[in-house]
Structure formats: structure tokens, C-alpha cells
C-alpha positions as CSV (number, residue, x, y, z in Angstrom):
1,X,-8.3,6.4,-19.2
2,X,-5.4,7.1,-17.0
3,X,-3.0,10.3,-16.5
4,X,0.4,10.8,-15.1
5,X,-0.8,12.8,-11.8
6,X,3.5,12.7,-10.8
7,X,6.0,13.1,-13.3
8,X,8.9,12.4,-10.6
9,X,9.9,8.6,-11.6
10,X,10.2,6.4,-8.4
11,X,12.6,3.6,-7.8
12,X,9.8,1.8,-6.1
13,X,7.0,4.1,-5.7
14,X,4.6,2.6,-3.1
15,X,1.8,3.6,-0.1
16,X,-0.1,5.8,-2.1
17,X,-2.3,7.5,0.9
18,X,-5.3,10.2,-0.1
19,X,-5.6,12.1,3.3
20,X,-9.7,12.7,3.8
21,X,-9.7,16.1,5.5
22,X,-6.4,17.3,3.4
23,X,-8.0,16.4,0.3
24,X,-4.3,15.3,-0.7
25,X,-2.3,12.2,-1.9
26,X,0.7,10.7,-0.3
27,X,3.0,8.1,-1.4
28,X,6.2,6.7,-1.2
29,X,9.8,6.1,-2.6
30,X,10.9,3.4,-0.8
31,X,14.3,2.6,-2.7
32,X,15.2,6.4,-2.7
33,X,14.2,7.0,1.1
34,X,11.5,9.5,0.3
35,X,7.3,10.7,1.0
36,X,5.8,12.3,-1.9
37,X,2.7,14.8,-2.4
38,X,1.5,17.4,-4.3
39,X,0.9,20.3,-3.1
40,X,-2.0,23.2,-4.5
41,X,-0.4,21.6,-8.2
42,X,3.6,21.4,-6.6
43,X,5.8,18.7,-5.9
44,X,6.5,18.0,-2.4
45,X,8.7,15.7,-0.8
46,X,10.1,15.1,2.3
47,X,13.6,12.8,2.5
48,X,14.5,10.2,5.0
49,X,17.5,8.1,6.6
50,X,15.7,5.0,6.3
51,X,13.4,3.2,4.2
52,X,9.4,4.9,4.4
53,X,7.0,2.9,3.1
54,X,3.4,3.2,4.0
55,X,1.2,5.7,5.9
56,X,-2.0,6.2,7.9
57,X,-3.3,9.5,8.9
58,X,-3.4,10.5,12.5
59,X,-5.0,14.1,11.9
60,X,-4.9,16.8,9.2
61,X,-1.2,17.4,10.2
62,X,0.0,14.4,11.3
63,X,0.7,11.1,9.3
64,X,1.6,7.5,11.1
65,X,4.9,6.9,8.8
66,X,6.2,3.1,8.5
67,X,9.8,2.5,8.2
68,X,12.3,0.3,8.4
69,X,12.9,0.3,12.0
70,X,9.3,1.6,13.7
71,X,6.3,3.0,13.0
72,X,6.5,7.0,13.6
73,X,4.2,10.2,14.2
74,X,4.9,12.6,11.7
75,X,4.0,16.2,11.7
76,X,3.4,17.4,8.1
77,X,3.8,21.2,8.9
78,X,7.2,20.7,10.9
79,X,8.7,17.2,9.6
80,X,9.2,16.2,13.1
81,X,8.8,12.9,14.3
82,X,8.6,10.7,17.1
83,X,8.7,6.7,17.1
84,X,5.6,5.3,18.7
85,X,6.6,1.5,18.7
86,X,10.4,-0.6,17.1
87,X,9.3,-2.4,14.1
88,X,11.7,-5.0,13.1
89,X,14.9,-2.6,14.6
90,X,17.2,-4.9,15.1
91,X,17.0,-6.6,11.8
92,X,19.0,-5.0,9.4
93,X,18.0,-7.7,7.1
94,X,14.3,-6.3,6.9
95,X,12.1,-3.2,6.2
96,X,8.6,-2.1,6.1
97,X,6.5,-2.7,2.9
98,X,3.1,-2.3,2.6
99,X,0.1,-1.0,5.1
100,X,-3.4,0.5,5.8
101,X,-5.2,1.9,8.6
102,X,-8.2,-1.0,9.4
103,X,-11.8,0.4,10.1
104,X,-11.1,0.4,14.0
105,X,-8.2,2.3,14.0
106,X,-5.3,0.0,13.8
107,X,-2.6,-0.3,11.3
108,X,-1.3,-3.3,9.9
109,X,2.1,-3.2,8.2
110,X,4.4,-5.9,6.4
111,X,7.6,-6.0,6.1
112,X,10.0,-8.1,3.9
113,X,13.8,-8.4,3.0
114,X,15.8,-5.6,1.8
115,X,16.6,-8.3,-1.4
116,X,13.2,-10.0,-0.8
117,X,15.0,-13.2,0.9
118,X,12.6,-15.7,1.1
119,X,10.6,-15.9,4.6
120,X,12.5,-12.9,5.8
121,X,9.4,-11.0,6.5
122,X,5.9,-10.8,8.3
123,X,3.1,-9.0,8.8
124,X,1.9,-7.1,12.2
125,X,-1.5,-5.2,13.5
126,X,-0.3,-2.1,15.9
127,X,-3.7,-1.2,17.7
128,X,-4.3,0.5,21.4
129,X,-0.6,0.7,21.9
130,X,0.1,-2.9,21.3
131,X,2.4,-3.9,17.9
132,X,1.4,-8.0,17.4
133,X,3.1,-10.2,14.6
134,X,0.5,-11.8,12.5
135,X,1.6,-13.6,9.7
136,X,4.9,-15.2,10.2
137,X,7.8,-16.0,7.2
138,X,6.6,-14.3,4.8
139,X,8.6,-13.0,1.7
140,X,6.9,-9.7,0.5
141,X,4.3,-8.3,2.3
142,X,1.1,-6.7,0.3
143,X,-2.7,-6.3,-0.6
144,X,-3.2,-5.3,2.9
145,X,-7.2,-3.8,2.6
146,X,-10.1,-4.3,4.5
147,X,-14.0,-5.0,3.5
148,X,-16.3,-2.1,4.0
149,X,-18.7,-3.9,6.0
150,X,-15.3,-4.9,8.5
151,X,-15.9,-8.9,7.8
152,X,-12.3,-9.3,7.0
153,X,-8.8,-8.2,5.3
154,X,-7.2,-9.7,2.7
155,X,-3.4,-9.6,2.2
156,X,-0.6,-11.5,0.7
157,X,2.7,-12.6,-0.1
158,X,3.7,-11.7,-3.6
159,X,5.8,-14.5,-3.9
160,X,3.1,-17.2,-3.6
161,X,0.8,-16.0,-6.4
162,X,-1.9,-15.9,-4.3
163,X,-4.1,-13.2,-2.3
164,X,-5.7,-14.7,1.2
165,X,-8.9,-13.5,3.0
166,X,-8.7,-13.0,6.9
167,X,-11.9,-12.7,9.3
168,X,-12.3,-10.3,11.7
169,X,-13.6,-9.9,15.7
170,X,-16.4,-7.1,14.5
171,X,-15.3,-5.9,18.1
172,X,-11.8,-5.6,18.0
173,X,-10.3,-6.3,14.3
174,X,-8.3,-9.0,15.4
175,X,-8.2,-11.5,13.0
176,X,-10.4,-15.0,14.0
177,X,-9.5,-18.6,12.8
178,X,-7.5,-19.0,10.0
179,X,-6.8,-17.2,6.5
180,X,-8.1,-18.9,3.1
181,X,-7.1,-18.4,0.0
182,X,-9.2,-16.1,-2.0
183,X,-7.4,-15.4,-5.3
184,X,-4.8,-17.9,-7.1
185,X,-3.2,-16.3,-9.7
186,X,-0.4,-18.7,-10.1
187,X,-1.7,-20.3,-13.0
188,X,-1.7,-16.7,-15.0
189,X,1.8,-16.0,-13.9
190,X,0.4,-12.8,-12.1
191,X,1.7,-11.1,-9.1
192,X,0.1,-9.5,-6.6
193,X,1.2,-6.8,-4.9
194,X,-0.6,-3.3,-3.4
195,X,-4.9,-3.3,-3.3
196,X,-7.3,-1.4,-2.0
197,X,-11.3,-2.1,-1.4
198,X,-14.0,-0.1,-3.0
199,X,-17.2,1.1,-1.4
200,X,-19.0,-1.8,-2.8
201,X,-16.3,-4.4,-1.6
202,X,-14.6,-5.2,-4.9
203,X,-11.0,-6.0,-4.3
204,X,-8.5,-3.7,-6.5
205,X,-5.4,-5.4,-7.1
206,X,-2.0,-3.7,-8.6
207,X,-0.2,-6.5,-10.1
208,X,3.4,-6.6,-10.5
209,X,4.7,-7.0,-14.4
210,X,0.8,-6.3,-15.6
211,X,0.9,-2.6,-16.5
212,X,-2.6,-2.8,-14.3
213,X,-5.0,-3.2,-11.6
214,X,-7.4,-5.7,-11.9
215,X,-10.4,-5.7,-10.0
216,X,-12.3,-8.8,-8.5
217,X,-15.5,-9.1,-7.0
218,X,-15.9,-10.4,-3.2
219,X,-16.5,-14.1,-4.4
220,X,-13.2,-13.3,-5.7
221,X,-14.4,-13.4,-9.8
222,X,-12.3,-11.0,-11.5
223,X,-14.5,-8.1,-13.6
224,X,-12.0,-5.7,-15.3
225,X,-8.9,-4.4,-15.4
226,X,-7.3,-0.6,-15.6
227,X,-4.3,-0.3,-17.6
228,X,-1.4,2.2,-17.0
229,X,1.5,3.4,-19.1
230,X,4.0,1.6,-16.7
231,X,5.2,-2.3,-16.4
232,X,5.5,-2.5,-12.3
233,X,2.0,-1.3,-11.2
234,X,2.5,-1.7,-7.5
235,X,-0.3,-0.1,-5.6
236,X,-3.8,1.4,-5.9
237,X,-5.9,4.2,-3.8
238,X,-9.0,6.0,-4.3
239,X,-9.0,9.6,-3.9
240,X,-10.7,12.9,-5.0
241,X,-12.9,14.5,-4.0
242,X,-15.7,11.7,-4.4
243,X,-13.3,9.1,-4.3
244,X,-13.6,8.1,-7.6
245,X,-10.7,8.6,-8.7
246,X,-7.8,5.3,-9.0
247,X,-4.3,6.6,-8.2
248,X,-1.4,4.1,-8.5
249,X,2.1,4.4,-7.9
250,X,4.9,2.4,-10.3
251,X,8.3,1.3,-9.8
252,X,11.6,1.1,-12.4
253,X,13.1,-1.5,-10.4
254,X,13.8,-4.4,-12.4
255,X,13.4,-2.6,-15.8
256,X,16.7,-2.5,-17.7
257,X,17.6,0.8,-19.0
258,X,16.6,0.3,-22.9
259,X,13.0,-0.2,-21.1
260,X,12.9,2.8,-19.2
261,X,14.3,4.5,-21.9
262,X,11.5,3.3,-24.5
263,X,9.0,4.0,-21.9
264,X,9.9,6.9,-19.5
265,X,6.6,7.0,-17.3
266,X,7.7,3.6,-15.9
267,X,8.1,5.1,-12.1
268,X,5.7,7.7,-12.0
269,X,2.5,7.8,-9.9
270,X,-1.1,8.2,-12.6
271,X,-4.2,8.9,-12.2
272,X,-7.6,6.9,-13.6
273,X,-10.8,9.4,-13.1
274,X,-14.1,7.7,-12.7
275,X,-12.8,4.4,-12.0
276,X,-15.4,3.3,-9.3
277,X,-16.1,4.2,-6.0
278,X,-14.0,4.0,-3.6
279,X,-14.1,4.3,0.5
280,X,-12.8,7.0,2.5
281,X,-9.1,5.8,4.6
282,X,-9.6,4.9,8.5
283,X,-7.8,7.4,10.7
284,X,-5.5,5.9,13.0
285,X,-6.3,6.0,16.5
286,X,-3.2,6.3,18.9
């Protein structure tokens, strides 16, 4: 049974982030420019000049922020940061979407169209100082998660209906061969958008429109869903302090105002206890 955790209604709440050694959540307001916590049971948040959209952690003070324009060290204590490599900076066209640290230190990170034009985006790895393009043309940029055992990643663009699964050097992360499709949902009219891998390597999917997160097996059978009180479900993350707890963040865009209205936790960021079991985020290695 899910909660509100965050009462604060996002725009497009995204990047949900529980920190390991801060034993504390992060996400994102992307339309509205904005990180988000809580803080010993207090709002937080931290405002921006750009879009923020997804975050690794770097150490207990310092966060790997993506935005628009670069991916940046940012100190949680003094809100100072520093860009550590351009992302997409001159393309006004573009911002950063959705990202995860992998189990080797990197961070991947999409990005898409500020109006989601079609191929506008793509997705990169940054790892050992090095920021490489991936996945080329792609529309909007999500479900980037990574198997426990480090075979592969999965990602996709929402706009295709479909998830793909990636495999991985076991040495490096880099990607190997090609990607394959691993979920279709086109024929349910679903869309995918944020997920995150348990500890057992079930895929958990947010999908857009749902009210949900549905969660799929490895061999990519689907084996239950968790509801929540809002329509645009848009990414999950275990946290707690076992990690079996399912956050997920929510967005009001593209709900007309009667909807909102009718249903006012549209936006907010909930909480699902004793979901399943999820794995502890990678720390970013700069």
C-alpha cells in the first residue's frame, strides 16, 4: 500500500536518488528547475537556472547533478558546483532526462527535447573522465538500470513502447554487440518511462498514464504491479533503510486542471513499504 512521502506537487517530478551513506532521498523537478529532499522529516530543495534531472552520488556530501547543459559536482552542504564535462551545451533544443550510476562507477544519462521532438535526443555513458554518445536519435530517454550481477542495462525510448536490454564488458561496462528488445508493450498501449533493478534482478518499470510500476522478471514476464494515487508515474527507487521500500516520483504535466483538481496527489513523490528488495545505488567514481 503506498503513501505520499512529498506533499510538494511536481511539474515533472523525476531522478528519484536514495543516497546509501545519507540514508536520504533525492529527486527532481525538472519542469520547475528544482532538487528535492527531505530532510530529518523537512522539505528541502535547492533551485536552479537550468533544467536538473538525474543524480549519482559522489560522496556523503556531494551529488553528480545532470542538467541541461553538463553533468556537475554538487556539494550538498554549500550548493556549490562545478561542471565536470558539456552535455549537449550547445543545443538549446535538448536537456537531460533520465540517469543512474552503473556498477563500475560510470553514469549514463539521456537526454531528449525540451517538447520531446522526435529523434532530438540520445543517451551517453561518462566513465574515467570520458563522456561517449551511446544511443543515437532517440526521443525520450529512460529505464536506464543495470542487472545486479553487471550482465547488462536496459533502457529505452518512451516513444517506441518498448524497453531494450544492453550487454556489458564485465571489465569495463561498455556496452558489447547490439541492444534487443526485451519488453514490447506497444500492444497494451503502455509507456515506459523511469525503472530501477531489484536485488533479485526483476526489472521495476514506472509507466507513464498507468497510475503504477509494474515489475517484470529478467526473462522479461511481467509479475505484478504497484499502484499509486497519481496518473503520470514516472520513476521508481528503492530506499530505506533495507531497501525495501519503492519510492516514485509523479508528474502533472499533461493533466488538465479538472484532473488535478479531482485528484490533487497527481505530482507528488509516494512511498510503497515492503515492496521487494531492492539494491543499494553505485557511487560514482570521478
Amino acid at each position: 500500500m503506498s503513501q505520499v512521502f512529498d506533499d510538494r506537487p511536481c511539474a515533472l517530478g523525476e531522478g528519484p536518488l536514495w543516497h546509501p551513506e545519507r540514508q536520504q532521498l533525492f529527486w527532481f523537478d525538472i519542469i520547475n528547475k528544482r532538487l528535492m529532499t527531505r530532510d530529518a522529516g523537512a522539505p528541502q530543495s535547492w533551485d536552479f537556472a537550468e533544467h536538473v534531472s538525474a543524480a549519482g552520488w559522489i560522496d556523503r556530501d556531494t551529488l553528480l547533478i545532470a542538467s541541461e547543459t553538463g553533468l556537475w559536482r554538487f556539494g550538498l552542504e554549500t550548493g556549490h558546483k562545478d561542471r565536470i564535462v558539456a552535455l549537449e551545451a550547445d543545443n538549446p533544443v535538448t536537456r537531460s532526462n533520465d540517469g543512474r550510476a552503473d556498477p563500475w562507477g560510470g553514469f549514463w544519462i539521456g537526454t531528449m527535447g525540451k517538447r520531446a521532438e522526435r529523434g532530438a535526443g540520445a543517451i551517453y555513458r561518462f566513465w574515467r573522465g570520458e563522456l561517449r554518445q551511446l544511443v543515437p536519435d532517440v526521443t525520450i530517454s529512460n529505464a536506464i538500470s543495470f542487472a545486479p550481477d553487471r550482465s547488462c542495462a536496459y533502457f529505452c525510448d518512451t516513444a517506441t513502447g518498448q524497453v531494450r536490454r544492453w550487454g556489458l564488458n564485465p571489465e569495463t561496462g561498455w556496452p558489447e554487440g547490439d541492444s534487443a528488445v526485451f519488453l514490447d508493450l506497444r500492444a497494451e498501449g503502455l509507456n515506459p518511462d523511469g525503472a530501477v533493478v531489484d536485488a533479485a534482478g526483476n526489472l521495476w518499470l514506472a509507466q507513464w498514464g498507468a497510475a503504477r510500476v509494474a515489475v517484470y522478471d529478467a526473462g522479461g514476464t511481467f509479475l505484478r504491479a504497484v499502484n499509486f494515487p497519481a496518473a503520470h508515474t514516472s520513476c521508481p527507487a528503492f530506499g530505506g533503510p533495507d531497501l525495501t521500500t519503492l519510492f516514485c516520483t509523479s508528474a502533472r504535466e499533461g493533466l488538465d486542471a479538472d484532473t488535478i483538481a479531482s485528484h490533487p496527489t497527481n505530482g507528488m513523490t509516494f512511498a510503497a513499504e515492503n515492496a521487494g528488495q531492492g539494491q543499494a545505488e553505485h557511487r560514482v567514481i570521478l
